[in-house]
N, C-alpha and C positions, 0 to 999 in steps of 0.2 A: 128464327132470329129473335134475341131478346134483346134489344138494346132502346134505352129511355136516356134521350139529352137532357141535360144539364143545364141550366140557364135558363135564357132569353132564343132556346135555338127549338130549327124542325129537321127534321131528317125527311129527306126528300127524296123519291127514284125518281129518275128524270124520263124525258120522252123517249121516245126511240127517233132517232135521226133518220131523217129520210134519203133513200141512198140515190135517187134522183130529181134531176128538177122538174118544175109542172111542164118544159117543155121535151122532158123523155132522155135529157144530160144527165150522164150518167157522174156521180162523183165520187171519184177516189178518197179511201178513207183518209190519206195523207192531209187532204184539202178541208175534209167537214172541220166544223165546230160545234162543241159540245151543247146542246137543245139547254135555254134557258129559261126550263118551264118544268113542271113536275109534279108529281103525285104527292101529298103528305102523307107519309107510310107514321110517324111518330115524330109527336108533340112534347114537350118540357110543359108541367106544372104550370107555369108561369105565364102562358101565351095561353088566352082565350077567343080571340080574334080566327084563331086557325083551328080546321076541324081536318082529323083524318081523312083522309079521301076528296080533301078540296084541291085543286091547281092554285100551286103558287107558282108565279112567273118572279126572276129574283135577276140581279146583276150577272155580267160575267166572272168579276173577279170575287166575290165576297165568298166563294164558299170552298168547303174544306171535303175533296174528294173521298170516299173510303170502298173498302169493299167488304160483303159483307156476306157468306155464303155463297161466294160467285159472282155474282150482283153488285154492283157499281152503284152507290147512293153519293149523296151529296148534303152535306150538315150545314148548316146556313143559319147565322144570328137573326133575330127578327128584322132587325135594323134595316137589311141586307136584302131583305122580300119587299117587292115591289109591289106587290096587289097578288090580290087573293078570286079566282074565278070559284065562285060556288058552284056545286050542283045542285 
C-alpha cells in the first residue's frame, strides 16, 4: 500500500470490533458500531503531533471510509482526532 494524505489528515486502521460482550452476549454484525479508535498506518507532512504507530481515538462522524488492499482504513482531518494514546 502506498498512499501519503494530503493536508492536515492521518490515515487510520481501526480496531477490530469485538464480536461479544464482557458478559459472553454475543452481537450480530447488524447491531456493532464501527471501533472509534485506531492505529496511524500514515501521517501528511503537516501534522507533527502524531507518529505512526500511536492510537488516535477520533469522533464518529468526522472520518472518510476507504479501502485499501482489502483492508478498511479510515482518513481523518487532524481537527477530527480526539487525543492521541502513545506507546
Amino acid at each position: 500500500m502506498n498512499f501519503t494524505p494530503i493536508g492536515e489528515r492521518v490515515l487510520v486502521k481501526r480496531e477490530v470490533e469485538a464480536n461479544k460482550t464482557a458478559s459472553g452476549i454475543f452481537i450480530p454484525d447488524s447491531a456493532k458500531e464501527k471501533p472509534q479508535r485506531g492505529v496511524a498506518i500514515a501521517i501528511s507532512k503537516e501534522i507533527s503531533e502524531i507518529s505512526v504507530g500511536d492510537i488516535v481515538v477520533f469522533g464518529k462522524y468526522g472520518s472518510v471510509d476507504l479501502v485499501l488492499d482489502g483492508v478498511e482504513y479510515a482518513v481523518l482531518k487532524k481537527e477530527d482526532i480526539i487525543g492521541v494514546i502513545k506507546k
